[in-house]
C-alpha positions as CSV (number, residue, x, y, z in Angstrom):
1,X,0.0,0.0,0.0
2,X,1.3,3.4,-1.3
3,X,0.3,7.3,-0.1
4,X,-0.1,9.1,-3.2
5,X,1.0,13.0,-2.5
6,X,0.5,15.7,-4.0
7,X,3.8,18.8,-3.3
8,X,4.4,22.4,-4.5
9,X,7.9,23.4,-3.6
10,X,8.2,27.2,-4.3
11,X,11.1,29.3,-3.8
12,X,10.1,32.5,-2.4
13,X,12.3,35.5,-1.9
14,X,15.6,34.5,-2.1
15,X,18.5,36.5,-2.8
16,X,17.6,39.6,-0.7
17,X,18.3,38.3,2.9
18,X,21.8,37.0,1.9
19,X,23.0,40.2,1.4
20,X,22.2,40.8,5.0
21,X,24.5,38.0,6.4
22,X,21.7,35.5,6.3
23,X,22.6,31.4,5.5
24,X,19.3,30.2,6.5
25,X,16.8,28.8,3.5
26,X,13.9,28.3,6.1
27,X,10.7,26.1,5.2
28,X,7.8,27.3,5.3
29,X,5.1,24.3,4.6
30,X,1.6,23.4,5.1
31,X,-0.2,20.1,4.9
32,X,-2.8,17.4,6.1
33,X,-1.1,15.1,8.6
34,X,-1.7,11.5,8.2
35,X,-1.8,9.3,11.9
36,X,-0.5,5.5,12.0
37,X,-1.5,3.4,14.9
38,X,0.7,0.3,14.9
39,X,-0.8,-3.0,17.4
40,X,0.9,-6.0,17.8
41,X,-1.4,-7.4,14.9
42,X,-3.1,-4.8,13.3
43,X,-2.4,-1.5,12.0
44,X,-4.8,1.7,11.2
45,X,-4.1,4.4,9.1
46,X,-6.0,7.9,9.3
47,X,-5.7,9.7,5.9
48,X,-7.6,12.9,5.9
49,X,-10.1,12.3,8.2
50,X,-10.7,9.1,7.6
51,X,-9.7,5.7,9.9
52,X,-8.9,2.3,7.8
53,X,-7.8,-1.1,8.5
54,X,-5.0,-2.2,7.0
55,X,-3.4,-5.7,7.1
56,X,-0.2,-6.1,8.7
57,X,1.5,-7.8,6.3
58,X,1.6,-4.9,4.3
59,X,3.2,-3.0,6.3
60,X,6.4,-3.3,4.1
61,X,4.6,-1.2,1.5
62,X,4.7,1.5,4.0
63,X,7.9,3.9,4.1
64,X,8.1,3.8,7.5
65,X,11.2,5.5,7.6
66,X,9.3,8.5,6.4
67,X,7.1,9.0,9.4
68,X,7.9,10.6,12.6
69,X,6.6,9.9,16.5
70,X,3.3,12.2,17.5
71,X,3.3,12.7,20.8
72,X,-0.9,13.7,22.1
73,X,-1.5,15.0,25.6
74,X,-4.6,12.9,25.1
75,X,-5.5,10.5,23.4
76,X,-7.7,10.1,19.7
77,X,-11.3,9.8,19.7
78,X,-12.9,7.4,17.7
79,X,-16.6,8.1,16.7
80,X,-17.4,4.7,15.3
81,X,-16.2,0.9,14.9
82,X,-17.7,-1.1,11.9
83,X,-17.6,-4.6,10.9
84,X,-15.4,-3.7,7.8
85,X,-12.7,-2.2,10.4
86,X,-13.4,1.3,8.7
87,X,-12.8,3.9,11.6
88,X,-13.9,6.9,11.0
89,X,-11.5,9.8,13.0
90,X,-12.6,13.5,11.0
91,X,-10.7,15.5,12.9
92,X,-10.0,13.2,15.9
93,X,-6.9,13.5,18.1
94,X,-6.8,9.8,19.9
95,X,-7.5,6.5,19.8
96,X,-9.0,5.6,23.1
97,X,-10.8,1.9,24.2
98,X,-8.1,-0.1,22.9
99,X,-4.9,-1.4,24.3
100,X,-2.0,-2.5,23.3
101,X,-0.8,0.5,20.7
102,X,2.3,0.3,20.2
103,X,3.5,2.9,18.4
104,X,1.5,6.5,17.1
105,X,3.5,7.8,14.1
106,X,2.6,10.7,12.2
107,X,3.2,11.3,8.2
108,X,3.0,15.1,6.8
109,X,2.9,14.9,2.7
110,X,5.9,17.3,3.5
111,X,8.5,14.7,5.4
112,X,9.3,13.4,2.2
113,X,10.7,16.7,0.8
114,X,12.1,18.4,3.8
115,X,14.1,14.9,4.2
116,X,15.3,15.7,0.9
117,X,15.8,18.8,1.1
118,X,18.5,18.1,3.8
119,X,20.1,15.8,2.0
120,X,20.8,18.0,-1.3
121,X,22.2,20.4,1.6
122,X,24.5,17.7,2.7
123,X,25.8,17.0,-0.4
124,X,26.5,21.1,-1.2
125,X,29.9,21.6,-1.1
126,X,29.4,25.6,-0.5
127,X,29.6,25.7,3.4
128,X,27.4,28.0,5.6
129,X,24.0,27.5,3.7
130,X,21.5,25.5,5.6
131,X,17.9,24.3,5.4
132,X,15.9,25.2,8.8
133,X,12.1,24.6,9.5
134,X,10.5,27.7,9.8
135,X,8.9,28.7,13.3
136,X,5.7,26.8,14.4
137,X,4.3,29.8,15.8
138,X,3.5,31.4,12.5
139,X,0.5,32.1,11.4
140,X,0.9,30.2,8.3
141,X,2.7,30.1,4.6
142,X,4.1,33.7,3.9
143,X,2.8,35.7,0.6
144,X,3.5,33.3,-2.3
145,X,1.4,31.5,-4.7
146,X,1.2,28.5,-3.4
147,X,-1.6,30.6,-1.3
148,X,-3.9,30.2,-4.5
149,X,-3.9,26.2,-4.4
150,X,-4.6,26.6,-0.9
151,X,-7.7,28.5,-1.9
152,X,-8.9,25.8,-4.4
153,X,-7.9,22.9,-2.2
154,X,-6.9,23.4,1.5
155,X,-5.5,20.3,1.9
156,X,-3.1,20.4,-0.8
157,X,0.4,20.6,0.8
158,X,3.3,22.4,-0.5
159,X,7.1,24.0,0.5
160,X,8.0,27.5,0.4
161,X,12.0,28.3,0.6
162,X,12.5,31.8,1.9
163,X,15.4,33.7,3.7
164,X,13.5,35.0,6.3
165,X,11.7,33.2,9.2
166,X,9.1,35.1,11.2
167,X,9.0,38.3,9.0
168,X,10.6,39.6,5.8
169,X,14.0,40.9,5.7
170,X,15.3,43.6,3.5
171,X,15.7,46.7,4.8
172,X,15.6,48.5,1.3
173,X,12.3,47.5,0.3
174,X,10.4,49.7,-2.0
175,X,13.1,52.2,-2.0
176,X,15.3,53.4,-4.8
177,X,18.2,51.2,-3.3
178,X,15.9,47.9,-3.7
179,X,17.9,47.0,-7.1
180,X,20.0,44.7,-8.9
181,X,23.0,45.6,-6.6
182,X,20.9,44.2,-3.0
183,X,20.4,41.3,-5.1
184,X,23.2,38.4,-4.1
185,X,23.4,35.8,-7.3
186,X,24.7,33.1,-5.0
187,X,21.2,32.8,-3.2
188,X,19.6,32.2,-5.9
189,X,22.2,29.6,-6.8
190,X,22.1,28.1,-4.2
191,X,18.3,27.7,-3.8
192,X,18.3,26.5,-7.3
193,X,20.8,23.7,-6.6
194,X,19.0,22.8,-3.3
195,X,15.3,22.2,-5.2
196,X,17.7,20.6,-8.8
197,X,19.3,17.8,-5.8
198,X,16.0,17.5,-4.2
199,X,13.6,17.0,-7.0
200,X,16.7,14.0,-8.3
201,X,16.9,12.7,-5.0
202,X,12.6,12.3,-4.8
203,X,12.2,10.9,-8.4
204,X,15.0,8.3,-8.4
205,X,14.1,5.3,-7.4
206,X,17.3,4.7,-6.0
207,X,17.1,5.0,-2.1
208,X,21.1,5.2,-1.6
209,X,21.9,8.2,-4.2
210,X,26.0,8.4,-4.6
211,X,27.5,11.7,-3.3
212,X,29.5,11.8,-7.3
213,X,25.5,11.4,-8.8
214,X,24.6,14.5,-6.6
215,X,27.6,16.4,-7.2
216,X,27.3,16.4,-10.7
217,X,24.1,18.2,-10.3
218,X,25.1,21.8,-10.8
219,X,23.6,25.9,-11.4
220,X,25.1,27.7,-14.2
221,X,26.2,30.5,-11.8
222,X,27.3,32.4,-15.1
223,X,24.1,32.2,-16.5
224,X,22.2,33.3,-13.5
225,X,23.9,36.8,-13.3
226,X,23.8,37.3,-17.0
227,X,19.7,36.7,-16.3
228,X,20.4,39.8,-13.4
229,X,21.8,41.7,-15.6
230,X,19.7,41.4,-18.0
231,X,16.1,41.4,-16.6
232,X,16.8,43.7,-13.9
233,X,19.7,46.5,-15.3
234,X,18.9,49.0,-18.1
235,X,22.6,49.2,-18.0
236,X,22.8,46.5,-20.6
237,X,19.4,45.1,-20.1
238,X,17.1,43.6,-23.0
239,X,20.6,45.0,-25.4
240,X,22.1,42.1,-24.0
241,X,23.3,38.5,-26.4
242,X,21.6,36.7,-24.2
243,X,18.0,38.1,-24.9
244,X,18.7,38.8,-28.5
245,X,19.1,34.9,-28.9
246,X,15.8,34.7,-28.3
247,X,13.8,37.8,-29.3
248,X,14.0,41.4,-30.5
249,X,13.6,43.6,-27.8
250,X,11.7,46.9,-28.3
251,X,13.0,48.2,-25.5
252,X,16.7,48.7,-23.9
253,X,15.5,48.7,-20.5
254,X,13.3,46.0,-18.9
255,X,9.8,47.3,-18.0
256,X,7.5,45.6,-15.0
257,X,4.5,48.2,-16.3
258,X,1.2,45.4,-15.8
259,X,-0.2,47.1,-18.9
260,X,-3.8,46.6,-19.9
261,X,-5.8,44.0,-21.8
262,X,-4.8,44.4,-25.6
263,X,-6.8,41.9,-28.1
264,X,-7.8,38.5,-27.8
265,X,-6.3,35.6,-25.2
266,X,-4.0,33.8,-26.7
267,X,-1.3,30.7,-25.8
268,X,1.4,32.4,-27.6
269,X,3.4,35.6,-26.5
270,X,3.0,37.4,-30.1
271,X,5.1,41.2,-30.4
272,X,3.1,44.3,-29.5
273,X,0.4,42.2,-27.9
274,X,3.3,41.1,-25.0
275,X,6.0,42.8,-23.2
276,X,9.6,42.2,-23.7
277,X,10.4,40.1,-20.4
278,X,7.4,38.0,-20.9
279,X,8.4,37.0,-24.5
280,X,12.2,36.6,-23.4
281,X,11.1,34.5,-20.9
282,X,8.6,31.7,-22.4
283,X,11.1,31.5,-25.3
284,X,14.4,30.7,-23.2
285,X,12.3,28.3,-20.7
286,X,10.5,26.8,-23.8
287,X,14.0,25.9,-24.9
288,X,15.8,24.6,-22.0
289,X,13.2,22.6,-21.1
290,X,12.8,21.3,-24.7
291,X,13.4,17.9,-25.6
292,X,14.4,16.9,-29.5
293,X,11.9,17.3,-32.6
294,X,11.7,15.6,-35.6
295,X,10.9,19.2,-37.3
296,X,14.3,20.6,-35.7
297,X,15.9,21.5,-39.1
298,X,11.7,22.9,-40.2
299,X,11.1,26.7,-39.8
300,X,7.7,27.2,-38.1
301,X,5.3,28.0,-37.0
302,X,4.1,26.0,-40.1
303,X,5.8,22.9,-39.3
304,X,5.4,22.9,-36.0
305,X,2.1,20.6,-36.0
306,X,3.1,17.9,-33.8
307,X,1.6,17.6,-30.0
308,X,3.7,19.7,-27.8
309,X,5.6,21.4,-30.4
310,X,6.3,25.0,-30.2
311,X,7.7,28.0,-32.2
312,X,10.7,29.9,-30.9
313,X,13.2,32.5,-31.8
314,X,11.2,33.2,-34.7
315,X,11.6,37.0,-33.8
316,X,15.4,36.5,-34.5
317,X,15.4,35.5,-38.2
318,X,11.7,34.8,-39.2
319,X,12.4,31.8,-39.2
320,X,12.4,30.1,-35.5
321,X,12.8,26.5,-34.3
322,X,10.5,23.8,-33.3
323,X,10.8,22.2,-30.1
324,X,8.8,20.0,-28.0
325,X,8.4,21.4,-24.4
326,X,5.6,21.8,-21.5
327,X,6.0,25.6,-21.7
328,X,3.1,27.7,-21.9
329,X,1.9,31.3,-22.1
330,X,-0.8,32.0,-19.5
331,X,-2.1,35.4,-20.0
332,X,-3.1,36.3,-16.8
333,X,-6.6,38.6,-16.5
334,X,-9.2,38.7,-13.8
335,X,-11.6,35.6,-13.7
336,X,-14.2,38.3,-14.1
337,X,-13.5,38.9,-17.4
338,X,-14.7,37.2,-21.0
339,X,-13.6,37.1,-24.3
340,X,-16.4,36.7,-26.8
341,X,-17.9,38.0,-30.1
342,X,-14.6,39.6,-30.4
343,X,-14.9,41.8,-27.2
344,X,-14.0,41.7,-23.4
345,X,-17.0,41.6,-21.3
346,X,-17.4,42.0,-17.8
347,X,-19.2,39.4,-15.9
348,X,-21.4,39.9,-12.7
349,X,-20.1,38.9,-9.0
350,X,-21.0,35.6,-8.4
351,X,-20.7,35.2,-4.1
352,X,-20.1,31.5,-3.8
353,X,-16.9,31.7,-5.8
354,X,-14.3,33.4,-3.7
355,X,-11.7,34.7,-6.3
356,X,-15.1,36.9,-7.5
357,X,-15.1,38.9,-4.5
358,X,-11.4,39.2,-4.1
359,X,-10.4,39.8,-7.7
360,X,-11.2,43.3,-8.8
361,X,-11.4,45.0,-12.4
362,X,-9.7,48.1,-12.6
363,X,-10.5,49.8,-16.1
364,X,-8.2,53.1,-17.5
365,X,-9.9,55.5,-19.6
366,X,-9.2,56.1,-23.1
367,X,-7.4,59.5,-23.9
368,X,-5.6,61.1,-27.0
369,X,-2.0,60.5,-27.4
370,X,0.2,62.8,-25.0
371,X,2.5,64.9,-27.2
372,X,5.3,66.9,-27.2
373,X,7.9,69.6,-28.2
374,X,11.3,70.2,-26.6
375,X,13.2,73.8,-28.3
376,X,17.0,73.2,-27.6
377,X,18.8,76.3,-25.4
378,X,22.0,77.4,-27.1
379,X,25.2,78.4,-24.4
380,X,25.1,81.4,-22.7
381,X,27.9,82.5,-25.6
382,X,26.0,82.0,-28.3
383,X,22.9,84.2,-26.1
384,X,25.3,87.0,-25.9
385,X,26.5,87.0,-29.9
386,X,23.0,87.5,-30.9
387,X,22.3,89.9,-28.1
388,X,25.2,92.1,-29.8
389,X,24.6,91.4,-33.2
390,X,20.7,92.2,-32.7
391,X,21.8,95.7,-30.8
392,X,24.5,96.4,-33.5
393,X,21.8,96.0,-36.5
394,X,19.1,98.4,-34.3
395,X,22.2,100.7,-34.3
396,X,23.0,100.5,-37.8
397,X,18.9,100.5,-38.9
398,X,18.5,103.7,-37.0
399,X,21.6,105.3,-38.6
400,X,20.7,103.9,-42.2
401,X,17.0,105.7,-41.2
402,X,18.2,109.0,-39.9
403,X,20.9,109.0,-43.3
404,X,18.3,108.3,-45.3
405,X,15.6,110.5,-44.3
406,X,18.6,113.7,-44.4
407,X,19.6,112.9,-47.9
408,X,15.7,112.5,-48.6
409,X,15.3,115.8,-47.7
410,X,17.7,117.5,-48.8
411,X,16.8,116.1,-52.1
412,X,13.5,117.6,-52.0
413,X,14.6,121.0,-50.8
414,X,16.8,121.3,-53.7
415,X,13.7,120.2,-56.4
């Protein structure tokens, strides 16, 4: 007998509290425990909410090792005992009327993880960075989204890696100095080798992973600050070889504007219709986590007809490249909103779904474009040459005038 999980591991805000002297990656996690009674012949197994019977001789099946002791100031109430051994324990904490219990062992769908989580820390060879459970006194995950599968399924359990414990750390937040150079690279390489070692270490089946097989799992550390540089300097920016690889950028400097709704929905990041960053980024992740196609040498997207294919660096030479990968464009709008009969439209709360009364519409108004005109200012030099030259011509017009006007009439005097 197996416990199918479900995780999300998400890696929070890393590479902000390093700066500040921190080594701690602290997990955050949530989850629905699971309770394991073990009696000399019989074992029962409480998985979300619900008591069963299962035979002791497959208790091999069971990763014990995964499971740790619960220790209850009382014990477990049990509602109801059936023929078919089915106990039901919704929300129970004991086990009382029966003796002989051996053993009370707890599983959390997050002891799997955190146990490899440790494990790829043991096998960094960068000293100082450690994994730490975050406080049990807090009120819960911090901001992140693993918040919105909570919403849809509060039972779903899931690991969030941040550098902080009980509260956020970075004391430049929101200010001009909150940029590229409070950001340390190395925490985000080392968060990214920590989840890389763990996510090997939970899908091999290999329980006994060598230390060389874990080594050999490794960050591009170059790669991560060229991604800095380039997605969070205007320095270099979008300008830089990396991101004209992929696409070409309007822009120099990388913009975080949300923007507004601009045509239909669509799966595919198309220019004008997407920023810069978002078109950068679903090309280079559609291509490192590509796997062969058949239509490599094809230039799409007309060959690219095969399930899972996709179109990439066509911006580059009109051409692009086909490549099989899970990567998707999600464009990401308010669940109050429609796309039909080629128009938005704006649908009516509905209270019995809560992302309706949490998700608002803001709307901008339509105006003219803004223009205008900039008249260049010459150097105080120039200003005082055409001062003089403008009061040497008044001179010289009122002398021509007063000339001209004597020899006028003179002239006439003379007639």
């Amino acid at each position: 007998m197996e416990i199918s999980q479900s995780e999300v591991v998400e890696i929070g805000s890393v590479g902000k509290g390093f700066d500040q002297g921190v080594k701690t990656l602290f997990a955050h996690t949530t989850g629905v425990r699971h309770y394991l009674f073990l009696e000399p012949s019989k074992m029962f197994l409480c998985i979300n909410g619900m008591w069963m019977h299962v035979p002791i001789s497959y208790s091999c099946q069971l990763y014990l090792s995964n499971w740790s002791p619960v220790h209850l100031s009382t014990t477990v109430a049990v509602t109801s005992l059936e023929k078919t051994m089915n106990l039901e324990c919704g929300g129970a904490r004991g086990f009382p009327g029966r003796r002989g219990v051996e053993a009370l062992l707890g599983l959390s769908a997050t002891n799997e993880t955190l146990s490899a989580l440790h494990r790829a820390q043991d096998s960094l060879e960068t000293g100082g960075i450690k994994i730490s459970n975050a406080s049990a006194s807090n009120p819960g995950i911090p901001p992140s989204s693993l918040m919105s599968f909570l919403r849809k399924n509060s039972q779903t359990s899931g690991i969030v890696l941040e550098d902080f414990d009980t509260a956020f750390i970075n004391k430049f937040y929101h200010s001009h100095l909150d940029d590229l150079s409070n950001i340390n690279s190395s925490a985000i390489v080392a968060a990214a080798s920590l989840v890389a070692r763990t996510l090997y270490i939970l899908a091999s089946d290999k329980k006994n992973l060598s230390a060389s097989a874990l080594s050999a799992i490794n960050v591009n550390a170059s790669l991560v600050d060229e991604l800095l540089g380039c997605l969070l300097s205007c320095e270099l920016g979008l300008s830089c070889e990396l991101v004209k690889d992929y696409i070409s950028p309007a822009n120099t400097c990388p913009s975080n504007y949300v923007g507004v709704i601009v045509g239909e929905p669509t799966s595919t990041p198309y220019t004008g219709y997407v920023s810069d960053v978002s078109r950068f980024v679903w090309n280079f992740l559609a291509e490192k986590t590509s796997i062969p196609s058949k239509n490599a040498s094809s230039s799409c997207p007309q060959a690219c007809n095969n399930n899972g294919e996709l179109c990439i660096k066509v911006e580059t030479d009109g051409k692009g490249v086909c490549v099989i990968s899970s990567t998707r464009y999600v464009p990401a709008y308010s669940t109050r909103l429609k796309f039909e009969s080629e128009t938005w439209n704006l649908l009516p709360r509905n209270s019995s779904e809560p992302m309706d009364l949490e998700d608002p519409v803001w709307t901008e108004s339509n105006w003219e474009m803004i223009r205008l005109r900039v008249y260049t200012v010459q150097g105080a030099a120039y200003d005082h040459l055409i001062l003089l030259l403008g009061i040497a011509v008044t001179i010289f017009a009122y002398v021509l005038i007063v000339v001209t006007r004597a020899f006028i009439t003179k002239a006439l005097k003379l007639d």
